[in-house]
Backbone as CSV, one residue per row, in Angstrom:
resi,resn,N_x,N_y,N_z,CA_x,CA_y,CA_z,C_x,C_y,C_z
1,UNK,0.060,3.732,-25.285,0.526,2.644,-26.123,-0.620,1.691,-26.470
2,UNK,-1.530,1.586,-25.283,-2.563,0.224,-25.441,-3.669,1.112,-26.871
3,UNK,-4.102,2.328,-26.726,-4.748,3.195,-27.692,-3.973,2.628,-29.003
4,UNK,-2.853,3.189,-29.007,-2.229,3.077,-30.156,-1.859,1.638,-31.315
5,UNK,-2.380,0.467,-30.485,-2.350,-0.690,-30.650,-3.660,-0.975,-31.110
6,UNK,-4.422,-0.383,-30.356,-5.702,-0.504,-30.415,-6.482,-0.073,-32.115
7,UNK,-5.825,1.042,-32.316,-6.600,2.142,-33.605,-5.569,1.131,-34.765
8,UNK,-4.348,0.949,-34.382,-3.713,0.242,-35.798,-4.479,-1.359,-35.993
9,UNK,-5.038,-2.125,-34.830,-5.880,-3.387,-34.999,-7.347,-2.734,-35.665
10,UNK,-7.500,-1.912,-34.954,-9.252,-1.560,-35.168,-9.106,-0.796,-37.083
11,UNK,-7.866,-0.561,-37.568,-7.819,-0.374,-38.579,-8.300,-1.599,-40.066
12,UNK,-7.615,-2.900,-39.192,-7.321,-4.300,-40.501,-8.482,-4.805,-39.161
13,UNK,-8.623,-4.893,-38.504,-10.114,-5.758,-37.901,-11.126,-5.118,-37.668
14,UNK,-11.188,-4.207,-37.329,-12.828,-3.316,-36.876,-12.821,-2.197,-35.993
15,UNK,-13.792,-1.630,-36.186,-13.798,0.108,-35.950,-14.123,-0.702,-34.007
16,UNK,-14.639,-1.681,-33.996,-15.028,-2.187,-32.189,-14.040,-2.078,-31.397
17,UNK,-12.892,-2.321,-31.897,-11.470,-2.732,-31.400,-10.904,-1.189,-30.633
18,UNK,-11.223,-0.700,-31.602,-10.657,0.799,-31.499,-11.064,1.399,-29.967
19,UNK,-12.324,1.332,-30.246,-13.244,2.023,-28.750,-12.916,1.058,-27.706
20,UNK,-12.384,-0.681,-27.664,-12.208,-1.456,-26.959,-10.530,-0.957,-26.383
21,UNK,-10.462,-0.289,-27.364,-8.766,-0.089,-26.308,-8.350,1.556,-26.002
22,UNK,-9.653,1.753,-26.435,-10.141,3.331,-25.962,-10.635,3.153,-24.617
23,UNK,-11.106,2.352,-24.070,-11.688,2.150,-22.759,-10.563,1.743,-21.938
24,UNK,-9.786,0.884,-22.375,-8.830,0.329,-21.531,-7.880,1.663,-21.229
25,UNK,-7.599,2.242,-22.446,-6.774,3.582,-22.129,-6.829,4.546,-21.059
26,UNK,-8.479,4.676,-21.181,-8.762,5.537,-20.335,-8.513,4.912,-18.702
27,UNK,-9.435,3.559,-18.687,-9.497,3.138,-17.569,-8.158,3.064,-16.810
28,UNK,-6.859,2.550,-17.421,-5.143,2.518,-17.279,-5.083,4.131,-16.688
29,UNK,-4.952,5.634,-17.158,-5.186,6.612,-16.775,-5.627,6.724,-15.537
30,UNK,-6.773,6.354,-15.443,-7.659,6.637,-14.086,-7.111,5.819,-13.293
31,UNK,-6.342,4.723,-13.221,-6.203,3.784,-12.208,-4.492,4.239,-12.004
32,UNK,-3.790,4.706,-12.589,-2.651,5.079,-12.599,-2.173,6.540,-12.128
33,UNK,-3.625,7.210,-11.896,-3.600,8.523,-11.155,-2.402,8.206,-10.260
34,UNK,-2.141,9.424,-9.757,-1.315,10.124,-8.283,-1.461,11.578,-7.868
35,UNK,-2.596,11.494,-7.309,-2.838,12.941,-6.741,-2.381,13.181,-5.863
36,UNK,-2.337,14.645,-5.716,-1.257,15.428,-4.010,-1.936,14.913,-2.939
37,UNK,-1.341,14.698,-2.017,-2.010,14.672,-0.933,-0.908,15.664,0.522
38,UNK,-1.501,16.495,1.503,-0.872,17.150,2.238,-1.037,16.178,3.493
39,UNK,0.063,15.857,4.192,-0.159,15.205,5.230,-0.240,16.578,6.796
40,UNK,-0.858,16.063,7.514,-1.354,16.763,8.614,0.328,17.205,9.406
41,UNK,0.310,18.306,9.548,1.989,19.094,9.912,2.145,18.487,11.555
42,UNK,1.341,18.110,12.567,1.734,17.390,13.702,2.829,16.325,13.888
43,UNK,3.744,16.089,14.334,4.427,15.638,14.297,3.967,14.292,15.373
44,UNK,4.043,12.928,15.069,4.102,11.866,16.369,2.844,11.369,15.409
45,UNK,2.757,11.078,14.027,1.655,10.509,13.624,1.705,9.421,12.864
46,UNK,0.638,8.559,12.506,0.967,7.217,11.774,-0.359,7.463,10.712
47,UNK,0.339,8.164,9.453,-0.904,8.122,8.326,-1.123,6.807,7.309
48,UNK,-2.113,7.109,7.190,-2.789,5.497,6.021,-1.478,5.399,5.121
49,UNK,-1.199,4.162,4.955,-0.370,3.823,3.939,-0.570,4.213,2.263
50,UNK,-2.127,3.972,2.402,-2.950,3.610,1.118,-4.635,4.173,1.036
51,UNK,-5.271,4.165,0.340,-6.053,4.890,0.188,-6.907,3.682,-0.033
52,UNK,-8.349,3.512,0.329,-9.002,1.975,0.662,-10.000,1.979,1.782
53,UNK,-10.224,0.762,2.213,-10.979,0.372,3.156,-10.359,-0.292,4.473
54,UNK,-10.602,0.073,5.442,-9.679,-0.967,6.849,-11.010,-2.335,6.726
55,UNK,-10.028,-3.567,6.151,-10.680,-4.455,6.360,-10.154,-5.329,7.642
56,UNK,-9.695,-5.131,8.719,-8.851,-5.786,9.782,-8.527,-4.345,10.844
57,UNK,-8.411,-4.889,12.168,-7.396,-3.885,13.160,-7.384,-5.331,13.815
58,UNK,-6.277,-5.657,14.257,-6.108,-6.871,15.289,-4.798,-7.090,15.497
59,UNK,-4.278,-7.591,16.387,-2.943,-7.577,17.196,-1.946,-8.704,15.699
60,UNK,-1.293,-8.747,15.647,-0.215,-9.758,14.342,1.195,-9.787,14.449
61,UNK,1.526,-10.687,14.296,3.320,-10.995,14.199,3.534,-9.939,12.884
62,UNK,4.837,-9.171,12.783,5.377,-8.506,11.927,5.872,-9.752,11.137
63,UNK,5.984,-9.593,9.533,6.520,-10.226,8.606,7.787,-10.665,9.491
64,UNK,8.050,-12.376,9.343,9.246,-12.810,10.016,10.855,-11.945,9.271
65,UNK,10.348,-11.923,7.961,11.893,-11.715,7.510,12.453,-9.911,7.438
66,UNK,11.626,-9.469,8.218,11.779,-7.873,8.565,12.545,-8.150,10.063
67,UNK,12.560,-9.070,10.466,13.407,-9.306,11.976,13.407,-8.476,13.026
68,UNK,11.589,-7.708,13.128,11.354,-7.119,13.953,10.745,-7.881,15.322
69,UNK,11.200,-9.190,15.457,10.440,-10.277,17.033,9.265,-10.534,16.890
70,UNK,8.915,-11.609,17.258,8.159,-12.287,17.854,6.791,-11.871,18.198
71,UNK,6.819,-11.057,19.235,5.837,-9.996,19.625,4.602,-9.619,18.735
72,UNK,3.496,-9.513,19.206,2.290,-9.214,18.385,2.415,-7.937,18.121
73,UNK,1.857,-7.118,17.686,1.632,-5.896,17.495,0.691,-5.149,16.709
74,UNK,-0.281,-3.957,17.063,-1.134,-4.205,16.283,-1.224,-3.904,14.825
75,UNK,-2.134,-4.757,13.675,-1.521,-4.262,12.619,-3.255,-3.958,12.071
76,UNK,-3.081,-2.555,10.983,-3.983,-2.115,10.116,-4.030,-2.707,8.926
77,UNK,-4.961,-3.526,8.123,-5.078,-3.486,7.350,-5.993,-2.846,6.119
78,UNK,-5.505,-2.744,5.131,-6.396,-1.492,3.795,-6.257,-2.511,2.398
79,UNK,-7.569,-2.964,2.520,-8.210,-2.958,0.945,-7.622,-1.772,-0.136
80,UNK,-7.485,-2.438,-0.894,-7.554,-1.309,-2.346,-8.020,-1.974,-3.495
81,UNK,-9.474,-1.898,-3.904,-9.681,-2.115,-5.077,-9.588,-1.415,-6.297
82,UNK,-9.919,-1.825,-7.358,-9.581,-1.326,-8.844,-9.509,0.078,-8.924
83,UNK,-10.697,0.275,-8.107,-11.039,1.871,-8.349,-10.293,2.615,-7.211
84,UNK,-10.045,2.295,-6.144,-8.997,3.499,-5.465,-7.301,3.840,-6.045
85,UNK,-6.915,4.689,-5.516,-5.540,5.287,-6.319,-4.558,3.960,-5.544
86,UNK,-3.582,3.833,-6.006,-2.425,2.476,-5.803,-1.364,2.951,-5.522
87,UNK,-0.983,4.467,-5.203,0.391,4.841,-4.515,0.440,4.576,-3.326
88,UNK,1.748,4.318,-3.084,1.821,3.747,-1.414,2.451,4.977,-0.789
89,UNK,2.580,5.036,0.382,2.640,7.105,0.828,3.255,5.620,2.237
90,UNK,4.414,6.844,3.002,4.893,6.805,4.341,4.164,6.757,5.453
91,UNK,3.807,6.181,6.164,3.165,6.502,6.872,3.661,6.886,8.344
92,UNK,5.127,7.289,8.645,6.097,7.903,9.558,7.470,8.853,8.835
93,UNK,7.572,9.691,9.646,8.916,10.166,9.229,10.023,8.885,10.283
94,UNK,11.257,8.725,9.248,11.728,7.576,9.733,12.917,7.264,8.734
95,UNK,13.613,6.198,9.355,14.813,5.812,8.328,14.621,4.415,7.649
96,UNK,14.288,3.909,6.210,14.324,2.431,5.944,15.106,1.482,6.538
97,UNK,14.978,0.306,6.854,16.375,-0.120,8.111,15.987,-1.455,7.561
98,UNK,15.207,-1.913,6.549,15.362,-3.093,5.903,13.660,-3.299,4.991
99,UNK,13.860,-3.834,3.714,13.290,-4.256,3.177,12.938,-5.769,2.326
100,UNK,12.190,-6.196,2.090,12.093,-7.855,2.234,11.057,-7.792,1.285
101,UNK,11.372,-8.783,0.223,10.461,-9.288,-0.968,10.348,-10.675,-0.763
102,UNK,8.823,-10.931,-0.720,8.700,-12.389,-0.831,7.777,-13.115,-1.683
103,UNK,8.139,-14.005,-2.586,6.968,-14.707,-3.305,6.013,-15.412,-2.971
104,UNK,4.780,-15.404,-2.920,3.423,-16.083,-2.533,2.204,-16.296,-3.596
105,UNK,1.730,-16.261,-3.210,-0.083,-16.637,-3.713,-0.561,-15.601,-4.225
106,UNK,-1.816,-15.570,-4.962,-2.873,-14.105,-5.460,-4.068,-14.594,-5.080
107,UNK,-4.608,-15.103,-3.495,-5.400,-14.741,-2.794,-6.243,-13.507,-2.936
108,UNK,-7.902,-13.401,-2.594,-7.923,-12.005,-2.517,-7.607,-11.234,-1.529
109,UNK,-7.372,-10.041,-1.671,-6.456,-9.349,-0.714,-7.528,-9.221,0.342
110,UNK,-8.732,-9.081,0.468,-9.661,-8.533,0.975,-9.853,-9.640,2.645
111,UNK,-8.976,-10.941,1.947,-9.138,-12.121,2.968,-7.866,-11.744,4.395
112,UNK,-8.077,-12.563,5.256,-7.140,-11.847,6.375,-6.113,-12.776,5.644
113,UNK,-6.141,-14.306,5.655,-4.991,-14.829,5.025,-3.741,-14.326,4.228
114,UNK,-4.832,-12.833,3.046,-3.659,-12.758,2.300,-2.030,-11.850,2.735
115,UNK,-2.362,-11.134,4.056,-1.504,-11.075,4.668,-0.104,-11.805,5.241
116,UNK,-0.062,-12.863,4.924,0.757,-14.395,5.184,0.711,-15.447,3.760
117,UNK,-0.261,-15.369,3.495,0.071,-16.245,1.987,0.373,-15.624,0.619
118,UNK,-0.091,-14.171,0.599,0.318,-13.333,-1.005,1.679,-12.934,-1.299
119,UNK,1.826,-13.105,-1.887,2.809,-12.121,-2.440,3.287,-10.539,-1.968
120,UNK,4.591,-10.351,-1.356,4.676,-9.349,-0.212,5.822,-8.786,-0.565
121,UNK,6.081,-7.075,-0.081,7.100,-6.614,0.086,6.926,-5.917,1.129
122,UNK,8.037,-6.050,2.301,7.586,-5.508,3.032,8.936,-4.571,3.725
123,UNK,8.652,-3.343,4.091,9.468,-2.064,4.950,9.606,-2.220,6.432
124,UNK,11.074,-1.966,7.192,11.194,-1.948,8.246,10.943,-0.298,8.309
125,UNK,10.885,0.494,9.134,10.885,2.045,9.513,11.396,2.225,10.472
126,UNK,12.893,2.784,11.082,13.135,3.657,12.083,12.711,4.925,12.553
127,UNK,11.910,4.788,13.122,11.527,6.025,13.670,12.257,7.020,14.684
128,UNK,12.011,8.507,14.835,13.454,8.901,15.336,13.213,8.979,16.449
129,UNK,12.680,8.469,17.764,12.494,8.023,18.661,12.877,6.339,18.891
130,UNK,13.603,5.600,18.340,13.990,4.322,17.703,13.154,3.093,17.875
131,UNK,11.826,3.495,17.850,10.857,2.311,17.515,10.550,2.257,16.138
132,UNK,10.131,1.100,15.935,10.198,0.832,14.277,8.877,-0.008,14.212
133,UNK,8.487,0.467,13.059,7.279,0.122,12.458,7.486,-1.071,10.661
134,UNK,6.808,-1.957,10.422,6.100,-1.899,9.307,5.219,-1.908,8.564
135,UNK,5.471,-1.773,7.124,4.781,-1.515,5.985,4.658,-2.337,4.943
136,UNK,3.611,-2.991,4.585,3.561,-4.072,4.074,2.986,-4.552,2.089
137,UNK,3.395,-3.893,0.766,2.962,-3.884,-0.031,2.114,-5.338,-0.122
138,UNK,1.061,-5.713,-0.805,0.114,-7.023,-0.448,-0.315,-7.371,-1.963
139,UNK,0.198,-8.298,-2.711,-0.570,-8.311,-3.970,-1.705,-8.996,-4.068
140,UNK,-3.023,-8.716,-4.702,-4.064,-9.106,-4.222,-4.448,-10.375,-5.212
141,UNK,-6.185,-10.463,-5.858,-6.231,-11.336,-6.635,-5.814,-11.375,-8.419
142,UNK,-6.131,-9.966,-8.481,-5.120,-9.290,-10.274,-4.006,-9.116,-10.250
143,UNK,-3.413,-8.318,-8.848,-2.350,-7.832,-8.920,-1.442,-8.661,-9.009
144,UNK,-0.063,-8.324,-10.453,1.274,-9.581,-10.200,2.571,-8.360,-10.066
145,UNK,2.810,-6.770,-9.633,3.240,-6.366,-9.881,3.432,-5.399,-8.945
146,UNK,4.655,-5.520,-7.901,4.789,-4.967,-6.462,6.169,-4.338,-7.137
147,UNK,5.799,-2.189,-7.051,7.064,-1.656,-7.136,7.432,-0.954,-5.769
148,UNK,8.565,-1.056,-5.958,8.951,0.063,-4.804,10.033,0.921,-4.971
149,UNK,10.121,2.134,-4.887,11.136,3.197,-4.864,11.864,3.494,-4.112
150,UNK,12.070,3.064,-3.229,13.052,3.545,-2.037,14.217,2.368,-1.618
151,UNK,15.377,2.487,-1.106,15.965,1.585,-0.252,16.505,1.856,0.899
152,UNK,17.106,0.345,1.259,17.628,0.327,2.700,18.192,1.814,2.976
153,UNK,18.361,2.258,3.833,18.870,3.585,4.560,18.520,4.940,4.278
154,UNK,17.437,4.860,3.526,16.843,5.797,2.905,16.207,6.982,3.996
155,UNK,16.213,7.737,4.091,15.304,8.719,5.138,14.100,9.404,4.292
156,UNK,12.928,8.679,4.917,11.494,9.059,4.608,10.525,9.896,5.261
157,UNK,9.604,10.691,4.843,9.103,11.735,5.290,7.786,11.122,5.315
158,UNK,6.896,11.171,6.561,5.466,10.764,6.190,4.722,11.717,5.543
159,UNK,4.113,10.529,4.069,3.131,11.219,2.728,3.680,10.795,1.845
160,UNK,5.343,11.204,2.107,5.954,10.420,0.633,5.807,9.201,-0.049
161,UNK,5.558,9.456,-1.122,4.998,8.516,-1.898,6.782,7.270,-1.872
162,UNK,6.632,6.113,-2.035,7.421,4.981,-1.796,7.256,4.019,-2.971
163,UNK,6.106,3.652,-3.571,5.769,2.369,-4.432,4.359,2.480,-4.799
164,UNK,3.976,1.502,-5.501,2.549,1.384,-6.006,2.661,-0.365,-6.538
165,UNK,0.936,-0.704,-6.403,0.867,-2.239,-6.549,-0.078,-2.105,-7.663
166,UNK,-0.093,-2.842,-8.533,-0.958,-2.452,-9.356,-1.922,-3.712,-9.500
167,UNK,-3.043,-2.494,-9.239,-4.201,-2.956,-9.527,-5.017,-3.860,-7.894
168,UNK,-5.825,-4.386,-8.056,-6.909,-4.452,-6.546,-5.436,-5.288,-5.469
169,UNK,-5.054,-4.731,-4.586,-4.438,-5.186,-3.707,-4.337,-4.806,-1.933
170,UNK,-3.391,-4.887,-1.140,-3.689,-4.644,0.448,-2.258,-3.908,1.043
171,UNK,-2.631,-3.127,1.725,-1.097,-2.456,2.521,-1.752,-2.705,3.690
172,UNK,-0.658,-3.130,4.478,-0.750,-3.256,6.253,0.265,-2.590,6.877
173,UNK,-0.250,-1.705,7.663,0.866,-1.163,8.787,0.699,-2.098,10.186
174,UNK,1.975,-2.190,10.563,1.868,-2.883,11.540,2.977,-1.598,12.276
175,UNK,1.896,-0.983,13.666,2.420,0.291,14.437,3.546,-0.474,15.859
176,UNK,3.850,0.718,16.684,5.350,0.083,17.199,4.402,-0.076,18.811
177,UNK,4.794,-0.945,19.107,4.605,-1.893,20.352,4.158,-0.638,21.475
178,UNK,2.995,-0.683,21.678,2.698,0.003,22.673,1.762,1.257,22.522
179,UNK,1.495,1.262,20.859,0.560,2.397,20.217,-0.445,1.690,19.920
180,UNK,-1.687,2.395,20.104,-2.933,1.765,19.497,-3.738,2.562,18.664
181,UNK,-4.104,1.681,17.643,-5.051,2.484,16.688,-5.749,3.025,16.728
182,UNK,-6.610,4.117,16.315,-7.380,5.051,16.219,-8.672,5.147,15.203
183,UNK,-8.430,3.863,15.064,-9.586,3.706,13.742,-9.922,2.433,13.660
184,UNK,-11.183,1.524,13.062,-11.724,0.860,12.813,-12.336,0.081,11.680
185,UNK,-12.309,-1.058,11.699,-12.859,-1.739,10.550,-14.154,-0.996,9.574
186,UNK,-14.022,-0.673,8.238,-15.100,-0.099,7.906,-14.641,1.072,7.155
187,UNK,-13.656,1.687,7.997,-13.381,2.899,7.404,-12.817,3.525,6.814
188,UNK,-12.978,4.638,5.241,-12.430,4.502,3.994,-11.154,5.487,5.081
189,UNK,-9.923,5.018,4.152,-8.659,5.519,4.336,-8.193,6.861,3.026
190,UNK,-7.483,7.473,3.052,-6.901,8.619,2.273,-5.316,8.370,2.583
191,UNK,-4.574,7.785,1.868,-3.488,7.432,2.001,-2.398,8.885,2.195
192,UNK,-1.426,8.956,3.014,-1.193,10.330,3.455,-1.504,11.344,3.968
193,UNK,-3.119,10.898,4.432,-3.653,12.361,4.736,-4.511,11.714,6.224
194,UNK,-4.733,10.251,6.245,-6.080,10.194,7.483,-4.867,9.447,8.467
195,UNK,-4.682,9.909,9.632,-4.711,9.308,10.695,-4.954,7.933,11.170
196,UNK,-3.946,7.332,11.330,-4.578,5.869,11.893,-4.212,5.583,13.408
197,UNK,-2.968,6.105,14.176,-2.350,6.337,15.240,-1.566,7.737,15.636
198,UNK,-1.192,7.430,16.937,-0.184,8.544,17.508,0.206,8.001,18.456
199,UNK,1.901,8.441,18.254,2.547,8.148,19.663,2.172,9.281,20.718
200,UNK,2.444,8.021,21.865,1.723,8.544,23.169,2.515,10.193,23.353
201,UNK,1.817,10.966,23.932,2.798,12.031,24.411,3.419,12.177,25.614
């Protein structure tokens, strides 16, 4: 559509216009990808939400209005700028058991703050062992536009794709009381496919 807007302006204003929404076209494309991803067949795993950078691992209160307590727990956080893919993927097989939209700020996501002050949607997860996890969509400093596909009681498969934020924003998993992460600040994520935990065996 933005092309097509583009070539009928670049028609009555200038041939510049044209290639100016030739770029945007393309760039919209590339940022709107959704490639396959196979999640690892082990069962007892906690894959990246999102595809990004872990800018955070540190202990955190779960979003209050997911009414998962008090309790710290540790939570992952993932950068996603312009250029990584923006689908949000499961990161447990599990049952939705509540979801929570809240209005905030466009902080950059990259800050620990924006976890508590941005703009949030966030997933409870039953897991079938009945610990529960969440999942946290994060809108960053562009992003004004948090979707999500799934609802309450939904039964989810980890990989499955759930939502997308568009454009540079943050997903946080916050894992279930008593699991610890497996990964570290620094390191690029593959949403559906890399490992961030496992329950104990």
């Amino acid at each position: 559509m933005g092309g097509l807007i583009a070539l009928l302006l670049g028609l009555v204003v200038g041939a510049w216009l044209v290639w100016l929404g030739l770029i945007f076209t393309l760039f919209c494309l590339y940022f709107f990808r959704d490639p396959e991803r196979v999640p690892p067949p082990r069962a007892g795993l906690f894959l990246a939400p999102a595809d990004g950078r872990i800018v955070s691992v540190a202990p955190a209160m779960p979003p209050p209005e997911l009414g998962l307590g008090p309790e710290a727990r540790w939570r992952v956080s993932i950068f996603l700028s312009v250029l990584n893919v923006h689908v949000n993927r499961v990161p447990a097989d599990g049952v939705v058991t509540r979801i929570a939209y809240r209005h905030g700020a466009f902080v950059s996501a990259s800050l620990d703050k924006a976890s508590e002050s941005n703009e949030r949607n966030a997933l409870a997860i039953r897991l079938p062992n009945g610990q529960e996890i969440a999942v946290v969509q994060i809108a960053g400093l562009i992003a004004r536009r948090i979707l999500c596909s799934v609802r309450e009681g939904d039964p989810v498969t980890a990989g499955d794709r759930f939502g997308i934020i568009r454009f540079g924003s943050r997903t946080d998993l916050y894992l279930p009381e008593g699991v610890r992460p497996l990964v570290v600040e620094g390191q690029t994520m593959i949403g559906g496919e890399t490992v961030i935990a496992e329950l104990p065996s």
